[in-house]
C-alpha positions as CSV (number, residue, x, y, z in Angstrom):
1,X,17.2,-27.5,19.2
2,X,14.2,-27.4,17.2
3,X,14.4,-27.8,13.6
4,X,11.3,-26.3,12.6
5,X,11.0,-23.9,10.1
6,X,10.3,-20.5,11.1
7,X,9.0,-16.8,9.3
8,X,11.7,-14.4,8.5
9,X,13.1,-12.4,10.9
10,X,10.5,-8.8,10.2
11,X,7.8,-10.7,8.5
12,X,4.8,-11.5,11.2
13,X,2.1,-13.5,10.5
14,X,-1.4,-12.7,11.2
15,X,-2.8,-15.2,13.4
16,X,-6.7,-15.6,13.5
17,X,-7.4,-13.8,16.8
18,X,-5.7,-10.6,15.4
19,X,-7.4,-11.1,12.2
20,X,-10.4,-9.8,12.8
21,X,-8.9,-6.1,14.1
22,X,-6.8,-6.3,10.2
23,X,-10.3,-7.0,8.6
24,X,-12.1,-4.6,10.6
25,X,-9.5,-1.6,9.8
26,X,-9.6,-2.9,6.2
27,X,-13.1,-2.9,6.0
28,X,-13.5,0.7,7.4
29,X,-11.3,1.2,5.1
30,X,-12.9,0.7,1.8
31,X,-16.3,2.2,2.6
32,X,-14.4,5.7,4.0
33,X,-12.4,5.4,0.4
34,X,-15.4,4.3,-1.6
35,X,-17.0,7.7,-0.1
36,X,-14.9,10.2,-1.7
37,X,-15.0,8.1,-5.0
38,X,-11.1,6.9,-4.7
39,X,-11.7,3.8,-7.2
40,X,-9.6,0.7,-6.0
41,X,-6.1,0.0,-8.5
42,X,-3.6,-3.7,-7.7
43,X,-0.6,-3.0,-9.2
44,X,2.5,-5.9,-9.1
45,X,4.8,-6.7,-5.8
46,X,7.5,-7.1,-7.8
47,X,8.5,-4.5,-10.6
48,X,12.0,-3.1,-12.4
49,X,14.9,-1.9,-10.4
50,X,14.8,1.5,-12.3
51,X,11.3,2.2,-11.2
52,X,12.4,2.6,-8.0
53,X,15.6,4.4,-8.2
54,X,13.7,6.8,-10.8
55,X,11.2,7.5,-9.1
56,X,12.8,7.6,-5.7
57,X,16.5,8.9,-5.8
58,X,19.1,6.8,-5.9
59,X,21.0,8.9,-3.1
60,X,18.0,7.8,-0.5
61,X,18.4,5.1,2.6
62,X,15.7,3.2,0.5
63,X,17.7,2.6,-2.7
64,X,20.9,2.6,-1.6
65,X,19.9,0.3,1.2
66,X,17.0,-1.4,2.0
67,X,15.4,-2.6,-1.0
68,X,15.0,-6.3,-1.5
69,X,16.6,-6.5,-5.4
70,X,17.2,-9.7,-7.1
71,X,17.9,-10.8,-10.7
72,X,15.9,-12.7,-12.3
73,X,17.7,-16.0,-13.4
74,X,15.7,-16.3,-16.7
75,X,16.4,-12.7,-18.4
76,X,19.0,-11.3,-15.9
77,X,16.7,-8.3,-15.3
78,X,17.1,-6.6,-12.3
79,X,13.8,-6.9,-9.8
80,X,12.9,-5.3,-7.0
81,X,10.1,-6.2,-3.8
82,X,7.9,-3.2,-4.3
83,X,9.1,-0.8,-0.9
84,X,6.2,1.8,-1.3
85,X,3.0,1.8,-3.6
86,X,3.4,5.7,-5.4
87,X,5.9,4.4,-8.0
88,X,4.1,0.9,-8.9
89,X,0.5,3.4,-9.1
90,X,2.1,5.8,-10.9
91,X,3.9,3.4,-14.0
92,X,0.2,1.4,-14.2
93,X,-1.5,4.9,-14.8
94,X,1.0,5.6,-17.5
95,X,1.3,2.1,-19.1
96,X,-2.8,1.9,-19.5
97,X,-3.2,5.8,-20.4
98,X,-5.6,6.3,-17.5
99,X,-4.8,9.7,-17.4
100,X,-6.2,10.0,-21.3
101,X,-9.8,11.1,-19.9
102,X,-10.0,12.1,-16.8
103,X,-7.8,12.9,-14.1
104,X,-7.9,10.1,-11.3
105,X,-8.9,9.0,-7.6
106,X,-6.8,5.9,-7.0
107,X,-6.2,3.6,-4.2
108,X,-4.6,0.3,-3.3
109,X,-3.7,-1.9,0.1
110,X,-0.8,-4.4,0.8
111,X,2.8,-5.4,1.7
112,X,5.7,-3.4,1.0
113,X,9.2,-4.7,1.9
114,X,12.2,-2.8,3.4
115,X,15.5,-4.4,4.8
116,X,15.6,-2.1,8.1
117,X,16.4,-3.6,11.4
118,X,12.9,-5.0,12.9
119,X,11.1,-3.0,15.8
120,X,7.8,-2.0,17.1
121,X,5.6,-0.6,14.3
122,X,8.7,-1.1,11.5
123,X,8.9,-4.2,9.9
124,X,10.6,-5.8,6.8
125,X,7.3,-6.6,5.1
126,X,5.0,-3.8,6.2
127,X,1.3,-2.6,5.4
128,X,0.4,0.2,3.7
129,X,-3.0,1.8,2.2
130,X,-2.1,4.3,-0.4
131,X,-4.4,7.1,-2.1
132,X,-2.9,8.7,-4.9
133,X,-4.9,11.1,-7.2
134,X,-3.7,12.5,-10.6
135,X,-4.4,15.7,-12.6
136,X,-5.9,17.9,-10.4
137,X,-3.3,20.7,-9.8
138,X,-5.1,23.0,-7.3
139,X,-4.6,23.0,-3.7
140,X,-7.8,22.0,-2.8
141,X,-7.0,18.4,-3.6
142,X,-4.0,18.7,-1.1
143,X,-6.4,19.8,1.5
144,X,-9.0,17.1,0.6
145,X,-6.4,14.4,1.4
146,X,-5.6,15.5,4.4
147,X,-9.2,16.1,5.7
148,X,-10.1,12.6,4.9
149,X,-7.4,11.5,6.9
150,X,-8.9,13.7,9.9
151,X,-12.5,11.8,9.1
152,X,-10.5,8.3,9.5
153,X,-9.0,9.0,12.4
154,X,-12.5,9.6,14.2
155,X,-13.9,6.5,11.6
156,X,-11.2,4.2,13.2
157,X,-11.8,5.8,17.1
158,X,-8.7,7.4,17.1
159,X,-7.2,10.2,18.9
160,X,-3.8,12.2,19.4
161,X,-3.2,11.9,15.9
162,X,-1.7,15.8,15.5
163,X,-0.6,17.1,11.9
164,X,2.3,18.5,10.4
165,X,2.5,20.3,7.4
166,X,5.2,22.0,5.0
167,X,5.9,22.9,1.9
168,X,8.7,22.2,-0.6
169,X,7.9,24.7,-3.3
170,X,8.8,24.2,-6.8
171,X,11.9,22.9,-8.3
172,X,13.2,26.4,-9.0
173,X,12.5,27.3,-5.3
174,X,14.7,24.0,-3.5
175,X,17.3,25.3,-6.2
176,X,18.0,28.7,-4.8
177,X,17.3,27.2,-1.2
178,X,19.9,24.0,-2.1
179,X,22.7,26.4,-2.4
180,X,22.2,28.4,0.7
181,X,21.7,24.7,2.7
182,X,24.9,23.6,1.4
183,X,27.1,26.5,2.5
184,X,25.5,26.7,5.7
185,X,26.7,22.6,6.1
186,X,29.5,23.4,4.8
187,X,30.0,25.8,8.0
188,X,29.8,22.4,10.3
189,X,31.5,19.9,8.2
190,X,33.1,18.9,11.6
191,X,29.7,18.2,13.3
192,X,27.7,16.1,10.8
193,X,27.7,12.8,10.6
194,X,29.1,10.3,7.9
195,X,25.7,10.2,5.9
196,X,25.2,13.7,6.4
197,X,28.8,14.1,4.7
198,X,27.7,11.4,1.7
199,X,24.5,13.6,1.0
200,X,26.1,17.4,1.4
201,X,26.1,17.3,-2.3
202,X,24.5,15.2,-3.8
203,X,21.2,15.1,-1.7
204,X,21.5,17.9,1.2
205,X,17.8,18.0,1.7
206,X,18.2,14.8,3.0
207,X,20.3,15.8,6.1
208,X,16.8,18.1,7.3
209,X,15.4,14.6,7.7
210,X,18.1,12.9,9.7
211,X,17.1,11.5,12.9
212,X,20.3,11.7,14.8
213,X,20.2,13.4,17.9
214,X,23.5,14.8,17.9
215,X,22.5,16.5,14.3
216,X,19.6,18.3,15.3
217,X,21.2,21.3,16.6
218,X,22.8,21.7,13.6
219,X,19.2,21.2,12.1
220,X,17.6,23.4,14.1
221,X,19.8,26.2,12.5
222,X,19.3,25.9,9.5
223,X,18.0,28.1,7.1
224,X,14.5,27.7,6.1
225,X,12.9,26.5,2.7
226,X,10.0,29.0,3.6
227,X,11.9,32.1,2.7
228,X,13.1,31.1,-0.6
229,X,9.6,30.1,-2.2
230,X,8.4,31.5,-5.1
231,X,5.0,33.8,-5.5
232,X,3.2,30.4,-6.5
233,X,4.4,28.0,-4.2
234,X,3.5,30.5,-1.5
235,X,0.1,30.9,-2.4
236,X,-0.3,27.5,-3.1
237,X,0.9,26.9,0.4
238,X,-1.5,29.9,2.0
239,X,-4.7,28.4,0.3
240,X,-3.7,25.1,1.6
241,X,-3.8,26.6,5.3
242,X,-6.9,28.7,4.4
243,X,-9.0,25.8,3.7
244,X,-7.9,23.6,6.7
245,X,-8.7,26.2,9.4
246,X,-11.9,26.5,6.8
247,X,-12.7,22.8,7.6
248,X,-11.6,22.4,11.0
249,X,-8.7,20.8,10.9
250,X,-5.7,21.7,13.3
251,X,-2.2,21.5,12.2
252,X,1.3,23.0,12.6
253,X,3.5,24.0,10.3
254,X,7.0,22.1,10.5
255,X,9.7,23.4,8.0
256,X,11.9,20.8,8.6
257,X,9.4,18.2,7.4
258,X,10.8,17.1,4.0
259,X,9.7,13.5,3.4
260,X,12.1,10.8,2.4
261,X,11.8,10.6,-0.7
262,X,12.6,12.5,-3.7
263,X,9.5,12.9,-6.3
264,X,7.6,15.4,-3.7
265,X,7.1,18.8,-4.4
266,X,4.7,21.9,-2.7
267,X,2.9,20.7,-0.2
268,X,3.6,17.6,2.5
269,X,2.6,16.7,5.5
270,X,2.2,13.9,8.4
271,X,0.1,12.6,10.6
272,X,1.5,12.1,14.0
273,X,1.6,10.7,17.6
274,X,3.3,10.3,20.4
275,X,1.9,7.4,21.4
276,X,4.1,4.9,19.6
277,X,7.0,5.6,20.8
278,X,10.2,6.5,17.6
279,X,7.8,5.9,15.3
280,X,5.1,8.1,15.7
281,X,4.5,8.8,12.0
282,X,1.0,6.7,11.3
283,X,0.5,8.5,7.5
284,X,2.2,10.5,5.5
285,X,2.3,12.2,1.9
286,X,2.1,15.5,0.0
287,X,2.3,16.6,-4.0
288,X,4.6,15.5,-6.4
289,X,3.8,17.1,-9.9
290,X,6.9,16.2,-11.4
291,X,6.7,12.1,-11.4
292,X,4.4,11.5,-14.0
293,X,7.1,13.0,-16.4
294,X,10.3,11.4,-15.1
295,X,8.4,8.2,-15.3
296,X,8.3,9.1,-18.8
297,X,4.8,10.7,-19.3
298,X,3.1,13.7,-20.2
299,X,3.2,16.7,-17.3
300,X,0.4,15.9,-14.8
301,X,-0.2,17.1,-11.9
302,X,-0.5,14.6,-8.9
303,X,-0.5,14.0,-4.8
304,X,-1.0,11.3,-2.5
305,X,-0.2,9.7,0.6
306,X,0.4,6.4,2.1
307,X,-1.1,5.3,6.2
308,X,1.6,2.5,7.6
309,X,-1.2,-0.3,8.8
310,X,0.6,-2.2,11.9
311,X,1.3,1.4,13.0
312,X,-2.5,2.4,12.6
313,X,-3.4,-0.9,14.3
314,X,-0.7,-0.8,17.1
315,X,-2.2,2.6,17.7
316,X,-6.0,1.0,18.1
317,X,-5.0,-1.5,20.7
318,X,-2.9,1.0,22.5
319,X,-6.3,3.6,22.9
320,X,-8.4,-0.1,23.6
321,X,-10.7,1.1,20.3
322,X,-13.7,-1.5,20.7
323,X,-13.3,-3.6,17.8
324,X,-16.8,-6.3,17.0
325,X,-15.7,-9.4,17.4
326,X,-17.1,-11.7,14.0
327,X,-19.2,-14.7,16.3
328,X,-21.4,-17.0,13.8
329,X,-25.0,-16.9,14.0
330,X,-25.4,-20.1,15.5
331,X,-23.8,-23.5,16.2
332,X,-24.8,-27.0,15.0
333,X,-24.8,-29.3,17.9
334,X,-25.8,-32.8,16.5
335,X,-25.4,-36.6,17.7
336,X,-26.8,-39.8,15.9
337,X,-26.3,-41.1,12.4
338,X,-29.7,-39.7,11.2
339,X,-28.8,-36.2,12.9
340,X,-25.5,-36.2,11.0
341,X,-27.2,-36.4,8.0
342,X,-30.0,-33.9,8.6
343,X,-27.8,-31.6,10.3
344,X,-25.7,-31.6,7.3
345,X,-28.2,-30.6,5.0
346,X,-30.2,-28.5,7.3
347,X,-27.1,-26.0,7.9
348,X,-27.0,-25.3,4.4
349,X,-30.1,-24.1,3.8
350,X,-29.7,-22.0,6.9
351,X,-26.5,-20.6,5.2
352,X,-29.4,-20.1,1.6
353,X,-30.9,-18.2,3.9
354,X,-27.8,-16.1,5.0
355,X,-27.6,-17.3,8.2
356,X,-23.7,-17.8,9.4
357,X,-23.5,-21.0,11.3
358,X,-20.9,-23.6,11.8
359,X,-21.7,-27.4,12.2
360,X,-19.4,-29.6,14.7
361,X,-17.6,-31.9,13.0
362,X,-14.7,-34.7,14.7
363,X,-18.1,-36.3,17.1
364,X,-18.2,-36.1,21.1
365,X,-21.1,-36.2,23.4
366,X,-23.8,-33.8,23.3
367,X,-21.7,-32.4,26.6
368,X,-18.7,-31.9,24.7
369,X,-19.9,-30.5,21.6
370,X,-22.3,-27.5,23.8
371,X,-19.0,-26.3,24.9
372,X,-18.1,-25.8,21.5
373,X,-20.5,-23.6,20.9
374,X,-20.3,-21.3,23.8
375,X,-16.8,-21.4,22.9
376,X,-17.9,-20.2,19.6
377,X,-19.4,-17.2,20.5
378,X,-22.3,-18.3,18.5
379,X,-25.8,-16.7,19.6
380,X,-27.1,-19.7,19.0
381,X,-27.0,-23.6,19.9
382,X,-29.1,-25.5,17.2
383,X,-29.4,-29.2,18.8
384,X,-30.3,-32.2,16.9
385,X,-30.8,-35.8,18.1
386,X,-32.1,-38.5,15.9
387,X,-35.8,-37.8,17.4
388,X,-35.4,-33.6,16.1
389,X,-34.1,-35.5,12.4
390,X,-37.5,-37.6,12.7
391,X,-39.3,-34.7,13.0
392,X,-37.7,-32.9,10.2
393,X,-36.8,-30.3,13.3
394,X,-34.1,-28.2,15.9
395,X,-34.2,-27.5,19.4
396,X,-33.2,-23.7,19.2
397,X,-31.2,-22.8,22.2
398,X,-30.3,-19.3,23.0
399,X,-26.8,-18.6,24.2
400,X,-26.1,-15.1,24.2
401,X,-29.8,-13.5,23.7
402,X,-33.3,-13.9,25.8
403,X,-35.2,-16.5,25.3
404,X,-36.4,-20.5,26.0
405,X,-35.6,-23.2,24.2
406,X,-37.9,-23.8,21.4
407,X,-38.7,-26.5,18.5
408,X,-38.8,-25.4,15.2
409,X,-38.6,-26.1,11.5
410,X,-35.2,-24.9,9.3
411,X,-37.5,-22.4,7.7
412,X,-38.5,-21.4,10.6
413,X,-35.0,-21.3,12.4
414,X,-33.4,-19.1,9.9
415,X,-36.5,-16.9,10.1
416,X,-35.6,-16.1,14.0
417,X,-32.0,-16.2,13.2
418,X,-32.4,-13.3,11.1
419,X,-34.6,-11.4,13.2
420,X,-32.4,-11.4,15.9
């Protein structure tokens, strides 16, 4: 048996011929963020325990089970491996008064960690790109996050992405509605299952977003958060669907869509598809207006949403979206002690010049070292012998573009390099 050291069980690396798709997506990314003037925020991987059961609910499968907490053996404080990016986002606005001014476009990428069992597209240290923006209380904000998610999709090549929205009115509104939920469970006691049981009190919402087959009949008939909203939440909710159809966007209304975690409010929604298999949720978020002030600041209003990244990715290689391959410019073939030394110098004023190129090193025959650099994927084969060092010269080579084989200076090399 092999004693050598493996990754955790859930935590994948990222080897260097899937790299490029990651830094594709991630560079997409950015510029479709940097476009709507989201401004990029890097909070902490590891912050307080009480962060997370704060902001999240302590009666929720990610606090009460699948959070990586540890103490720290210093102070004895209780830490925990951040498992979603709203919470961090949220404390870093309040602890630096970013909110004093203006309200805010935020984003951030990274890992996120949740002990779940492993599968396709759910992992113990996951992706995510969050967008989160604070103070701006209209619903036009709501319907400018989920427009730019449409504008990704086609961005990234993506299609059958379909979206879900709801609403979960204001506190006041899930009150009324709580009440009427919990005596309608109450009515099956017999048919739900044991977490369904655990939450009937303390968390019924929850049971809407169990994914237990034998529980969605009971789900099914339910009564519906729709018909206990308020004037405001309603409108808030009909202005949301006004502008959508406005833009373009196509969407269906699920009113058993209540996200899993606690802090949302008014408006959520998903982007789905059916071409993952169970986990067909690729981004997902909504408003939450009241976090700001259980984190302990002043009332702000706020939504966001978070896109899972292996999921968005899985998705690309599923639909074969044709992703560039990152090939150098050229490749530095080069034999003889004075080639070495003019090779070595000559590549980096190439790479002045901005030219990409990568010189052979570890020797081998000029035989050898030209399959290297059709290996590469170079455009280029740049040869060098001791007669081209003489000359102060390189035999240019095209590998992947028309052309003969020419001589020509390093000036003149990087000139055609960048041409082309």
């Amino acid at each position: 048996m092999s004693n050598t050291i493996q990754a955790v069980r859930g935590m994948n690396d990222v080897l260097p011929d899937h790299a490029h798709i990651w830094a594709f997506f991630e560079e997409t990314v950015r510029d479709w963020l940097h476009a709507y003037g989201y401004r990029n925020i890097r909070m902490p991987i590891v912050e307080q325990t009480g962060l997370f059961k704060r902001a999240i609910g302590e009666v929720t499968d990610i606090v009460e089970k699948e959070m990586y907490t540890f103490v720290d053996s210093l102070n004895g404080e209780s830490l925990t491996l951040r498992p979603e990016g709203t919470a961090g986002c949220v404390r870093a606005v309040l602890q630096h008064n970013l909110l004093y001014n203006a309200p805010q476009r935020l984003w951030y990428m990274g890992p996120m960690f949740r002990h779940e069992r492993p599968q396709k597209g759910r992992y113990r240290q996951f992706h995510q790109v969050g967008v989160e923006s604070l103070g701006f209380a209209g619903p036009d904000m709501d319907a400018e996050q989920i427009i730019m998610g449409a504008r990704l999709w086609k961005k990234l090549g993506l299609s059958d992405i379909a979206l879900q929205i709801n609403t979960l009115g204001s506190s006041e509104d899930r009150a009324r509605y709580r009440s009427r939920l919990v005596k309608y469970l109450e009515g099956h006691l017999d048919q739900l299952d044991e977490d369904s049981r655990r939450r009937l009190h303390s968390n019924p919402l929850r049971v809407l977003d169990s994914k237990n087959p034998a529980m969605q009949g009971i789900i099914e008939g339910a009564p519906r958060l729709l018909d206990d909203l308020g004037e405001d939440a309603l409108k808030h909710f009909e202005d949301l669907q006004s502008m959508l159809r406005s833009a373009g966007v196509e969407f269906e209304i699920n009113t058993r869509l209540v996200r899993g975690l606690d802090y949302y409010n008014y408006s959520v929604f998903e982007w789905v598809t059916d071409r993952l298999g169970a986990q067909g949720t690729v981004c997902a978020g909504g408003r939450y207006d009241g976090l700001v002030e259980q984190l302990g600041g002043k009332p702000a209003s706020a939504c966001g949403f978070a896109m899972g990244v292996e999921r968005l990715l899985a998705l690309m290689e599923e639909q074969k979206v044709d992703i560039p391959q990152a090939a150098p410019d050229a490749y530095v073939v080069h034999v003889g002690e004075a080639a070495d030394r003019f090779a070595l110098n000559a590549v980096e004023q190439l790479r002045d010049a901005g030219v990409r190129a990568v010189l052979h090193c570890g020797g081998g025959s000029f035989k050898s070292q030209m399959k290297k650099a059709d290996q590469s994927g170079a455009r280029y084969a740049l040869i060098i012998g001791d007669n081209e060092a003489a000359a102060g010269q390189i035999a240019v080579k095209p590998l992947r573009v028309p052309g003969e084989q020419s001589m020509l200076g390093v000036a003149e090399t990087a000139d055609i390099l960048k041409q082309r």
